[in-house]
C-alpha positions in Angstrom: 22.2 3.2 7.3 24.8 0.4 6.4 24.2 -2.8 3.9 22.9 -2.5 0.4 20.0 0.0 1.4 22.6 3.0 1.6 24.6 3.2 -1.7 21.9 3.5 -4.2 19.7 6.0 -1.6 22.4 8.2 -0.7 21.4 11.2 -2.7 17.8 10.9 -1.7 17.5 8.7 1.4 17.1 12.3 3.9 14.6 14.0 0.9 10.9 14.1 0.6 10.1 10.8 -1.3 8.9 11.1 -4.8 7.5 8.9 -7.5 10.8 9.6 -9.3 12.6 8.1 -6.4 10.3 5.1 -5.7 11.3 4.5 -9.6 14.9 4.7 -9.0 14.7 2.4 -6.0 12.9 -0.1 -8.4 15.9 -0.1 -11.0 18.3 -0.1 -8.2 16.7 -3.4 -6.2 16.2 -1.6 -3.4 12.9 -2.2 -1.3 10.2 0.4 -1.1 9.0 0.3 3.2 5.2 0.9 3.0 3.0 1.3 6.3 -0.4 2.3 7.5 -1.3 5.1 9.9 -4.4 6.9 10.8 -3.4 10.3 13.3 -0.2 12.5 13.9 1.3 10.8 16.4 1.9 7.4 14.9 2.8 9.3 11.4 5.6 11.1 13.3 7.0 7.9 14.6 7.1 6.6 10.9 8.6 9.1 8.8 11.5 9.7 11.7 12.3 6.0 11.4 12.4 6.3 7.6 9.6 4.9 6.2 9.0 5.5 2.9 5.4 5.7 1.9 2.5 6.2 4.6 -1.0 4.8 3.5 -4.0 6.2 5.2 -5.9 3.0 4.5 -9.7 2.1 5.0 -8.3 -0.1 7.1 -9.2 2.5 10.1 -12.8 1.3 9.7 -11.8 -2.3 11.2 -8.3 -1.7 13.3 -9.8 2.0 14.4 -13.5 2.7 14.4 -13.8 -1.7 14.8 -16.1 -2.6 12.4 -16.2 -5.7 10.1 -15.2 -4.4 7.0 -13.8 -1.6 5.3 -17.5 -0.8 4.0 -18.6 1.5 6.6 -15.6 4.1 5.5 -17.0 7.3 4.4 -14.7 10.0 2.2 -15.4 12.5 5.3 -13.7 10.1 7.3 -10.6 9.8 5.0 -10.2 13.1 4.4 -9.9 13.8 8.3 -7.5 10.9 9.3 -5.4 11.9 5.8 -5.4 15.7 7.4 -4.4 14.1 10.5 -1.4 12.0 9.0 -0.2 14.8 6.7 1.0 17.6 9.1 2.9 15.2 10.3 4.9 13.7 7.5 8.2 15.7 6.1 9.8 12.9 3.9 7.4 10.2 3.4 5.2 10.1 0.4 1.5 10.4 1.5 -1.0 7.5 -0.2 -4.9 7.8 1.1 -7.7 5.4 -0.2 -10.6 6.3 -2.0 -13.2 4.3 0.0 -16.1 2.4 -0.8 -18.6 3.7 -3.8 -16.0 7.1 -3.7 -15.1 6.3 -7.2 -18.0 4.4 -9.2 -17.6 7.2 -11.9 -14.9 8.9 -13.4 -16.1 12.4 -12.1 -17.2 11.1 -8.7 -14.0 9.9 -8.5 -12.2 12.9 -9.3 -14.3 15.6 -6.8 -13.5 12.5 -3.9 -9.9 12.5 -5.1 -9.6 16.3 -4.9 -10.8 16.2 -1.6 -8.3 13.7 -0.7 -5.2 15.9 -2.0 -6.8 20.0 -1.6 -8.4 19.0 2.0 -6.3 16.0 3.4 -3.1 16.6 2.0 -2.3 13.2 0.4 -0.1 13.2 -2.5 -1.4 10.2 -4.2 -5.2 7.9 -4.2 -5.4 4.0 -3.8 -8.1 2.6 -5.4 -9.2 -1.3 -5.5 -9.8 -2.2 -8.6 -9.2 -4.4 -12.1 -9.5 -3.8 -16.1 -13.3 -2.6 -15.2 -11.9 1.0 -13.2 -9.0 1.9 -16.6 -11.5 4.8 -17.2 -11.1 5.8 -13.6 -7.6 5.4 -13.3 -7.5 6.8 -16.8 -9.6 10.1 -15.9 -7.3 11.0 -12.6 -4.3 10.3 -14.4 -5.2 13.1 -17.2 -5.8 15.8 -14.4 -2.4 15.2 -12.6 -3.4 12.4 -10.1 -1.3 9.8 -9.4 -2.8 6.8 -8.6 -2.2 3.6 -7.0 -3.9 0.8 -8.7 -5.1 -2.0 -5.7 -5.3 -5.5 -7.0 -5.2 -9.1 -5.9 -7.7 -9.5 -2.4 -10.1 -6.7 -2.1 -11.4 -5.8 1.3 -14.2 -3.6 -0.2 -15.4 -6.5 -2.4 -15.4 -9.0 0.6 -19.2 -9.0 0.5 -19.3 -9.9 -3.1 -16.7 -12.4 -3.5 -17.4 -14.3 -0.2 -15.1 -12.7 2.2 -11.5 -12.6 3.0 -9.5 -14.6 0.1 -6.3 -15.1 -1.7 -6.7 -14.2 -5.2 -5.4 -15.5 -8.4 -5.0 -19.3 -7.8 -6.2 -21.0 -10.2 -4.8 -20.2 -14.1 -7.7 -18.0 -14.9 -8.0 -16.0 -11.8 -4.1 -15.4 -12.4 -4.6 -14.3 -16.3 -7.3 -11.9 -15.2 -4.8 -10.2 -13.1 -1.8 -10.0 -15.1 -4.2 -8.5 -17.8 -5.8 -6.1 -15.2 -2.6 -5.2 -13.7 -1.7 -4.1 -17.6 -4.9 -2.5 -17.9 -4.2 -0.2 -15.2 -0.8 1.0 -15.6 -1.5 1.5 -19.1 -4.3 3.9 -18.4 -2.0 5.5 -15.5 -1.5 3.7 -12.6 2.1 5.0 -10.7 2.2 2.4 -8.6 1.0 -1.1 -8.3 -0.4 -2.7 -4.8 -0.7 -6.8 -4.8 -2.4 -8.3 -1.8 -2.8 -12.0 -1.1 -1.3 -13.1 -4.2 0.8 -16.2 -4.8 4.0 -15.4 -4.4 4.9 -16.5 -8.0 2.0 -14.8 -10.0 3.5 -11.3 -8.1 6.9 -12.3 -9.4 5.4 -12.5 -12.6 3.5 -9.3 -12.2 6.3 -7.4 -10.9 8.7 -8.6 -13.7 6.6 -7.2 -16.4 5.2 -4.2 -14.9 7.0 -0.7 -15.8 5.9 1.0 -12.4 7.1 -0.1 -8.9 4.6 -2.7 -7.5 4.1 -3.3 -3.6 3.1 -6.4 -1.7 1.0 -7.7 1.1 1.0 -11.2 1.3 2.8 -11.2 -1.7 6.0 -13.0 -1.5 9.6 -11.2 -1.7 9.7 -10.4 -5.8 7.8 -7.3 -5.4 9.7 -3.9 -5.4 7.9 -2.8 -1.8 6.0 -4.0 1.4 3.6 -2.7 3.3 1.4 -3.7 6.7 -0.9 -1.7 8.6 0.7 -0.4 11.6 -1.2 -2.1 14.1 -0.5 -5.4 12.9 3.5 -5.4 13.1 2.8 -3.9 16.4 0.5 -7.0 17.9 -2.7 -4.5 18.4 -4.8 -6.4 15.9 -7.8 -8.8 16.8 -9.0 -11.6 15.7 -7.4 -14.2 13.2 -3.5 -13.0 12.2 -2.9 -13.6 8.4 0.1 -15.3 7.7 2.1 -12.5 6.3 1.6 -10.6 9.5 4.8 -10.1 11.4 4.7 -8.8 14.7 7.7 -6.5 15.5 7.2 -5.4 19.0 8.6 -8.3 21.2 11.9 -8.6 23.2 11.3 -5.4 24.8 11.4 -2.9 22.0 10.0 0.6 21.8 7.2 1.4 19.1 10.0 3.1 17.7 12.3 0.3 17.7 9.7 -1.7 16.0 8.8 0.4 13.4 12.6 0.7 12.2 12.9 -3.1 12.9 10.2 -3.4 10.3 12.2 -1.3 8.3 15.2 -2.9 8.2 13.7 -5.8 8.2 11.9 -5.2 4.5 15.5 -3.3 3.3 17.6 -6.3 4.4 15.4 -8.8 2.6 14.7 -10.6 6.2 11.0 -10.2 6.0 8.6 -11.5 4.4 10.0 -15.3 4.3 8.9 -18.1 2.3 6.2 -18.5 5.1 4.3 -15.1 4.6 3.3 -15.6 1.0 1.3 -18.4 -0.5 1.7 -20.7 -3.1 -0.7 -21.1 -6.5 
């Protein structure tokens, strides 16, 4: 690849991604390309055009099995489309989530993370969460799990905080997260995801966090961005958030839009000042 993407990459850009190299990407200002998939086929198509971290999301439960929420998820189901996604991959680092009530106690959480990793073959666990699941991240972290720590909107608390929301807004929703976000990565966290946060709270976040953070609806200060698949791809129903971008127009390929994506992210094009939100 040409542009600022290649020079600090070169050494690892054709390697199976790593923690260590999401790290050195971070300290090099180069963006981390995050996307969803849920079977072999699409994860093929990703990790040939270079993406750099596949999420098998909960997701699947609205954009795949077409329910409302993410609720309805089971472990069983995430450790099948995670099995599906990882004989698939050969560079790109493998995230699954932890769905709902997998994880309301450090040892439930670490027999539904093992599955994730023995049985599906993810390399890392998302879990939603704030200052309330350190203990959590804290117990996976001791037994060699890396974890990303999900803050900002939470699809699995839609119910409870009144659907579909930006968070951190107002000064103390904002101070709660920063605080959270230093909750977590000091009990563990790898990596950081932020979801429909004002773009300048991420900045903020992102500045003083030690651990790459990724974005969704988070402005352009973060260190990565992901979408779920079907979304820069135009498949998704109902209402499009702002920060969705779909790449499959003027007559590309999937392919071509996946790599479109990717540039995009790497070349700084995407997101603009239009995807994120303000405070």
């Amino acid at each position: 690849m040409s542009g600022p993407y290649a020079s600090p990459r070169s050494g690892v850009s054709g390697s199976a991604m790593t923690l260590r190299v999401f790290r050195v990407l971070r300290q090099a200002g180069q963006p981390i390309v995050c996307l969803t998939a849920y079977d072999a086929s699409f994860a093929a198509i990703l990790d040939q055009a270079g993406i750099d971290l596949v999420l098998v999301g909960d997701s699947l439960g609205m954009v795949v099995q077409g329910h409302a929420s993410t609720v309805p998820v089971t472990l069983d189901h995430m450790v099948y489309h995670t099995t599906l996604v990882a004989r698939a991959l050969k560079r790109a680092w493998l995230v699954a989530d932890l769905p709902f009530l997998s994880y309301s106690d450090p040892s439930r959480a670490l027999a539904s993370a093992g599955r994730l990793l023995q049985e599906g073959g993810a390399k890392m666990v998302k879990l939603e969460g704030n200052a309330g699941q350190a203990a959590i991240v804290e117990a996976l972290a001791t037994n060699g799990i890396p974890v990303c720590a999900h803050l900002g909107l939470r699809p699995q608390s839609a119910y409870k905080i009144g659907g579909f929301r930006t968070a951190g807004r107002n000064r103390a929703e904002a101070e709660k997260m920063r605080e959270d976000a230093r909750r977590l990565e000091e009990a563990g966290a790898d990596l950081l995801l932020l979801e429909c946060v004002p773009s300048a709270l991420a900045a903020e976040i992102t500045q003083a966090s030690q651990v790459p953070v990724i974005g969704i609806g988070a402005g352009a200060s973060v260190d990565g961005q992901i979408l779920v698949l079907y979304d820069i791809l135009g498949l998704s129903q109902g209402i499009r958030p702002r920060f969705v971008e779909n790449f499959l127009t003027g007559g590309r390929s999937i392919e071509e839009a996946v790599k479109a994506y990717a540039d995009a992210v790497r070349n700084r094009t995407y997101p603009e000042p239009r995807h994120g939100f303000g405070s």
